[in-house]
N, C-alpha and C positions, 0 to 999 in steps of 0.2 A: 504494500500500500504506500502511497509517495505521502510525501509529510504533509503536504497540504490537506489533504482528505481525514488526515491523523488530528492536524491542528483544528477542522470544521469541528470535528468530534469531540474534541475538548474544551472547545466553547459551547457545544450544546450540552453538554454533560457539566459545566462549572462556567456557564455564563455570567458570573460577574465582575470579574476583573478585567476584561478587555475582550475585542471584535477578533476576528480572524486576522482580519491585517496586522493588528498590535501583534498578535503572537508573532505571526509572521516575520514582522520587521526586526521582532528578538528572536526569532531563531537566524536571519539573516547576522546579527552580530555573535554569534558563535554557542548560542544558550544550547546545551544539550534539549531532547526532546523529553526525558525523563524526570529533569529540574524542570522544566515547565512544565509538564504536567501534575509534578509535585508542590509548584508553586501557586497553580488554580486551584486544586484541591483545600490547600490551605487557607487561601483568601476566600474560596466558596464557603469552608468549616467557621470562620468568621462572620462572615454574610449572613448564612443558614443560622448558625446556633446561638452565637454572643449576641448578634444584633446592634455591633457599634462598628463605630468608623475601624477599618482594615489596617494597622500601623503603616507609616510612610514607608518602610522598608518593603513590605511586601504591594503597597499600592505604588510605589514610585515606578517600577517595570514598564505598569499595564498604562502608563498614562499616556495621553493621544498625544500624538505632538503634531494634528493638521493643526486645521483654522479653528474649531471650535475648544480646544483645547492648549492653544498657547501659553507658554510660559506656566501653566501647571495651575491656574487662575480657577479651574473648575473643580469642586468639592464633589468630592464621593460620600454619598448618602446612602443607609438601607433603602432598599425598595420598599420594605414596607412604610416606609416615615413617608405621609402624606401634607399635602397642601391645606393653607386654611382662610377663611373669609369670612373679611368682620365689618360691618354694616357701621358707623361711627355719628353720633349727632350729637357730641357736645361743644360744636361750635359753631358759628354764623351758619357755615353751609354742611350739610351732609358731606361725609366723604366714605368710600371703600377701602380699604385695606385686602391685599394681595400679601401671601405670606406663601413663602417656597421651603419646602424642608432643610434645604442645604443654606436657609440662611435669609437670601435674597427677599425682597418687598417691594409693594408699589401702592401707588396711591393717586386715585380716580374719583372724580368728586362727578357727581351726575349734571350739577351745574354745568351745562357747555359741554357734557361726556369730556371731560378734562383731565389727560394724568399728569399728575403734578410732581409725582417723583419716580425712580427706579434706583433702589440700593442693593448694591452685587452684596452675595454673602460675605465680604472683608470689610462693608461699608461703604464705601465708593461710590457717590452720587451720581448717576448719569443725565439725570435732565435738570435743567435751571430755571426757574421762577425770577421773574425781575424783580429789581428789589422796590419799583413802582407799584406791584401789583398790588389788587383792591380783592381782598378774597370776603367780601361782604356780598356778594352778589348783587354791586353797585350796576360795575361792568364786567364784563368777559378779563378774565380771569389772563393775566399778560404773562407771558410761558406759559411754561410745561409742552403739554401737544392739544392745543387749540385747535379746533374744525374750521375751514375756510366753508361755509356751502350755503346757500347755493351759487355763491361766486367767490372767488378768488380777486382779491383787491379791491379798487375803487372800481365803479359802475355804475350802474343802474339803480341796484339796488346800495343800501348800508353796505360800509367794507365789510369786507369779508363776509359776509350774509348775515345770516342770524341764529344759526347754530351754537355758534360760540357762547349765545347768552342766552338760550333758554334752556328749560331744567329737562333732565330726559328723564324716563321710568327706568327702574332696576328691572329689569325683563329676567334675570337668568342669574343666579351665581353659580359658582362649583361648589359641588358637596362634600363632605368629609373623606371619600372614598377615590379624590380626585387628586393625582401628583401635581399636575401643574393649575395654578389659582386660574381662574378668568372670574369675568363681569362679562355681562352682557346689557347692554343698556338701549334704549329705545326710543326715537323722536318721532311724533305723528303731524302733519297738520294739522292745525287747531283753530282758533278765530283769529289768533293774532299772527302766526305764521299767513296768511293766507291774506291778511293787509297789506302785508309787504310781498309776497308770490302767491299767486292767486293758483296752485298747483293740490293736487293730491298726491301725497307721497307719503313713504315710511322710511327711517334710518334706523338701522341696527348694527351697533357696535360693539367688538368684542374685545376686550383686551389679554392676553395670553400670559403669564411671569412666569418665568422658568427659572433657572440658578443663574447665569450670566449673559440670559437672551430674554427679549422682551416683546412680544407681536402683536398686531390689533388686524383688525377684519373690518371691512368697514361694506353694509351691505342698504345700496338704494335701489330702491321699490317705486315703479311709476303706478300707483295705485287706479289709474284715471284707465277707464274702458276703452276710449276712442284717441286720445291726446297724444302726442310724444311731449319729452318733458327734455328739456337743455337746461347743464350747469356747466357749472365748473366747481374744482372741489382740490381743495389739498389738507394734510395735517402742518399746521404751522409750528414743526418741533424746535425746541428752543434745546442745544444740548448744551451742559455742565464743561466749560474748559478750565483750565489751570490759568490762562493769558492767552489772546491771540499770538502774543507774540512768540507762544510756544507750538501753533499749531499748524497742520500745511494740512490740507483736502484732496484727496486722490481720486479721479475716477478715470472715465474714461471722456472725457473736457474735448481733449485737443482733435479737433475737427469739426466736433459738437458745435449745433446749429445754437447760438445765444441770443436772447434779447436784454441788454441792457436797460432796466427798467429805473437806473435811479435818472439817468437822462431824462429829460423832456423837451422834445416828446422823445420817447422810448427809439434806441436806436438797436438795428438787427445785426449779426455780425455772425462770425465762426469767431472760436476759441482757437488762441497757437498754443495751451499749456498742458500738461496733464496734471502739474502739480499746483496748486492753488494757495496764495495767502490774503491774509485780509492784512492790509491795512491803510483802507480810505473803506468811507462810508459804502457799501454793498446790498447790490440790491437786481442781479441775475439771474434768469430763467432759461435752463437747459434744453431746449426741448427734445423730445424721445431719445433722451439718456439710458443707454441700457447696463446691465449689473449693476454693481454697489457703488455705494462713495464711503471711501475711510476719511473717517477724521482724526489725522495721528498728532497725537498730544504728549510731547517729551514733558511737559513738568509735570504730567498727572502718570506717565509711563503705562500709556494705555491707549489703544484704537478705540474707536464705535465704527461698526459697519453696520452703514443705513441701505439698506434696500427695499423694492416694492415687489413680491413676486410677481401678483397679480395689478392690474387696473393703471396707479400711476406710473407714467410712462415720463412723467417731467420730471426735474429736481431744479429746485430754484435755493438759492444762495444768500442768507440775508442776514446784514451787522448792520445796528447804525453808530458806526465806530465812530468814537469823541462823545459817545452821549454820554457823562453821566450819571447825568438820572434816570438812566434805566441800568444802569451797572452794564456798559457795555461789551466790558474787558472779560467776564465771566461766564458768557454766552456766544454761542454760533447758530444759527437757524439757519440745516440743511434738511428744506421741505420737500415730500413727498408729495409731487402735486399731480394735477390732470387739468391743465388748465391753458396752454398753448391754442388748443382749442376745443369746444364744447363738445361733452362727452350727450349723446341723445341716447334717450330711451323708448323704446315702444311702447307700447300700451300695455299695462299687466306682465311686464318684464322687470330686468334686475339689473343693475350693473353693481359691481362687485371688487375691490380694492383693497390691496393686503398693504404693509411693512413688518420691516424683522429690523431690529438690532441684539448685535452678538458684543460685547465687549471682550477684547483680546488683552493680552499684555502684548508691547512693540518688542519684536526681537533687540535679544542683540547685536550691537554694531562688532562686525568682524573688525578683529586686528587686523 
């Protein structure tokens, strides 16, 4: 039997310390076949019987060293330690609580369906709240990851629509039985949505917390039998920096079709960069930017990789660097958007838009 088909077998047989390829890549650096399967055994005998974390000695092996696992950032938890969610109203506004076994937390106020923080199980704040913000539910609530919809910017209608400031339903939480935490929250047309967009629709949103990843779902509903329904729609995420002046933005930029929107009037262009900094006021929109954008951060010694699997197809890019009275220097807004141009919907149809952030640790720089 070739080792490969030996090593499947001993992940299905002691699947908890690492995938096929992890064995793999240690029996690649010289690990007999007998030490490792004497070595999942024993971290399985841990797993199964003690029920606590696996000592680093015998966890340090199995640990991943792609993308989801860099720098060793990711906590091993029993499988049986479950997720928990906690409904909160002892202050101005409701908020949710999102709790991950291995540590990690988040917190979604139904105000505006608004998440206002994500802390990795070390602590490590990932999203930034400006230090202007009015969490009285005066106004839309300035950070975290605010709704653009049903438009994106100035318009027609109120910026950025009027999602951001009305209150949504708790539609769904996760139950006790549930590893990873979510919300699920829900906006309908009502009298006063309907002053401002005379449309029938539904919004439901879900937000996902994992140990060092964080996802939201975000799902529109053209309620109307004969209508098509046009918006435009982004999350306005506000992420946690060290200082811009520690930070550089990666994607895939250079060639990337741009609209300069701090210009007026707005000027169109191509991008010649891949690598990105701020610092003058910012305020560009990508349009159909495909994979992720890193935001790598040397004084925090940490990436966020922002991506959209599904729906947006934009990323726009926004500081208003020198402000501050919004604590400038603290924050980066790289939005997830759909808003280049008006996404339409049919009648009694859906469109439907994801994002993911993963926080990594930054390699290190080779000597």
């Amino acid at each position: 039997m070739k080792n490969g088909k030996i090593v499947a077998k001993i992940v299905r047989w002691c699947p908890c310390a690492g995938t096929v390829e992890d064995l793999k890549t240690i029996m690649t650096r010289g690990t007999p076949l007998i030490l490792l399967l004497a070595m999942q055994l024993i971290a399985s005998a841990f797993h199964s019987c003690v029920g606590f974390q696996i000592p680093s000695f015998l966890r340090g092996p199995f640990g991943k060293k792609g993308s989801d696992y860099v720098g060793g950032r990711r906590r091993w938890v029993p499988k049986a330690a479950l997720s928990s969610v906690e409904v909160l109203d002892d202050q101005a506004l409701k908020r949710v609580l999102l709790k991950h076994p291995s540590g990690s937390e988040a917190t979604v106020y139904p105000f505006g369906a608004t998440l206002t923080s994500f802390r990795t199980f070390d602590g490590e704040e990932v999203i930034a709240v400006r230090k202007d913000a009015k969490m009285d539910g005066s106004k839309a609530i300035s950070g975290g990851i605010p709704h653009c919809f049903p438009q994106f910017g100035p318009g027609e209608l109120p910026q950025h629509g009027f999602a951001r400031n009305m209150e949504w339903r708790i539609k769904e939480l996760s139950d006790e039985f549930t590893r990873n935490a979510y919300v699920t929250l829900e906006l309908t047309d009502n009298d006063e949505t309907r002053k401002i967009w005379d449309k029938s629709f539904s919004l439901e949103y879900t937000v996902t917390l994992r140990d060092v990843a964080l996802s939201t779902d975000l799902r529109v509903r053209n309620l109307d039998h004969t209508a098509h329904m046009e918006f435009t729609a982004a999350l306005h995420s506000y992420w946690n920096v060290s200082s811009l002046a520690n930070v550089e933005v990666v994607g895939a930029f250079k060639g990337a079709r741009v609209i300069d929107r701090q210009q007026s009037p707005h000027v169109e262009g191509t991008e010649d960069e891949y690598v990105l900094r701020i610092t003058e006021p910012t305020d560009k929109m990508y349009c159909n930017l495909p994979g992720e954008v890193v935001i790598k951060d040397t004084g925090y010694n940490r990436m966020l990789s922002v991506k959209s699997p599904t729906g947006f197809e934009d990323v726009v890019l926004w500081s208003p660097y020198g402000d501050e009275s919004m604590g400038f220097d603290d924050f980066l807004c790289v939005e997830n958007a759909a808003a280049s141009s008006k996404v339409t919907v049919p009648p009694l149809d859906e469109w439907r838009a994801s994002m993911r952030v993963d926080v990594r640790t930054l390699p290190r720089a080779r000597s």
